[in-house]
C-alpha positions in Angstrom: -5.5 -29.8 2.4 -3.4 -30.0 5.5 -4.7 -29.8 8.7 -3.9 -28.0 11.8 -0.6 -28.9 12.7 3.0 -28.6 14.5 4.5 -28.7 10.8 6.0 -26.0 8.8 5.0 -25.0 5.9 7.2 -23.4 3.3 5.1 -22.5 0.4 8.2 -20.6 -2.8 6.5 -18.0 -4.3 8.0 -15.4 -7.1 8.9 -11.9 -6.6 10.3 -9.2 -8.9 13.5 -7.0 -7.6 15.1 -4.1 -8.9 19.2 -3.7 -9.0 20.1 -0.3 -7.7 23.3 0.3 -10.1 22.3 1.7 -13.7 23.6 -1.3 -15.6 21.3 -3.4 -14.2 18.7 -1.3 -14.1 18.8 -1.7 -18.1 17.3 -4.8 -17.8 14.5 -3.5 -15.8 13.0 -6.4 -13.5 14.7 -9.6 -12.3 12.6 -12.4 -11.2 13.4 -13.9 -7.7 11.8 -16.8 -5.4 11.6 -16.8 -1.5 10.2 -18.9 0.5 7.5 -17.8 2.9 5.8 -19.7 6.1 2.3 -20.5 5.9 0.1 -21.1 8.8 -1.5 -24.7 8.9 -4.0 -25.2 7.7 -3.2 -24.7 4.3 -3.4 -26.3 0.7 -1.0 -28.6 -0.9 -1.1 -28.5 -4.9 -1.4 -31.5 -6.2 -2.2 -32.9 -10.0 -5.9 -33.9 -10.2 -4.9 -37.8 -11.4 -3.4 -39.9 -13.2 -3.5 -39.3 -17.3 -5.7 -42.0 -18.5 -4.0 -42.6 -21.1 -0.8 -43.7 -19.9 -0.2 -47.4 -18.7 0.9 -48.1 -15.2 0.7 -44.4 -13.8 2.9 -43.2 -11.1 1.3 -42.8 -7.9 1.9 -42.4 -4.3 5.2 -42.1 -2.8 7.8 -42.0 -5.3 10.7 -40.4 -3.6 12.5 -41.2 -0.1 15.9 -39.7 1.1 17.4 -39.9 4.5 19.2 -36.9 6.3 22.9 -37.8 7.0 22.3 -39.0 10.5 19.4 -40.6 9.8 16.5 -38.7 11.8 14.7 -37.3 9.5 13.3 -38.7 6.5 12.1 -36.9 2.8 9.4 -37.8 0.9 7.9 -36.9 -2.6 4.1 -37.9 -3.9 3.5 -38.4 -7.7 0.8 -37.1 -6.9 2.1 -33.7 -5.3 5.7 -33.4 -7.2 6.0 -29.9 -6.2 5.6 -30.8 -2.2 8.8 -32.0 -0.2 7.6 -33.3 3.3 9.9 -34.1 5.7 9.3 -36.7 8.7 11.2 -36.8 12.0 12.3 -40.4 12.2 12.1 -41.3 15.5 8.1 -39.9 16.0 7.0 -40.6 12.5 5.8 -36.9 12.9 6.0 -34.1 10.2 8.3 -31.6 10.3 7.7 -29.8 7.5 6.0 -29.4 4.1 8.1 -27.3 1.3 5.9 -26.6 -1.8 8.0 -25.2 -4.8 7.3 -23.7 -7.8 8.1 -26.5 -9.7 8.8 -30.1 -9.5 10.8 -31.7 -7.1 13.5 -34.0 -9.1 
């Protein structure tokens, strides 16, 4: 869960559109994906744990990437691979949370 705050939150969600020329209109429905602002707060998938199974299980943060400049900084949680949040640097304040579809590589 993510609490009240100044972040963003993109959250990618799937809608159908129609062509308007005949041809494509053949293949009925093409799937899309947009990406829509929530209001915080809001929930974060994330997987319920760790497989018990496997040895030495990835958790935490597992993913870092600086902007070009350097003032803003992107993180990914094994635990949350389909959330993106991004830090401003200079604050350590969040920016913005993008939650896609599917996982972040």
């Amino acid at each position: 869960m993510l609490g009240k705050t100044n972040a963003d939150v993109y959250i990618e969600e799937e809608v159908e559109s129609t062509f308007s020329d005949l041809k494509h209109r053949l293949n009925m429905l093409k799937k899309q994906t947009v990406f829509k602002c929530e209001s915080t707060p809001t929930s974060i998938r994330r997987n319920m744990g760790p497989d018990p199974g496997r040895p030495n299980p990835r958790v935490g943060v597992g993913f870092i990437e600086f902007n070009a400049d350097g003032s803003l900084l992107c993180t990914r949680n094994d635990n949350m691979p389909n959330a993106l949040w991004i830090w401003r640097v200079g604050s350590l304040e969040l920016v913005a949370v993008v939650q896609t579809l599917g996982a972040v590589r």
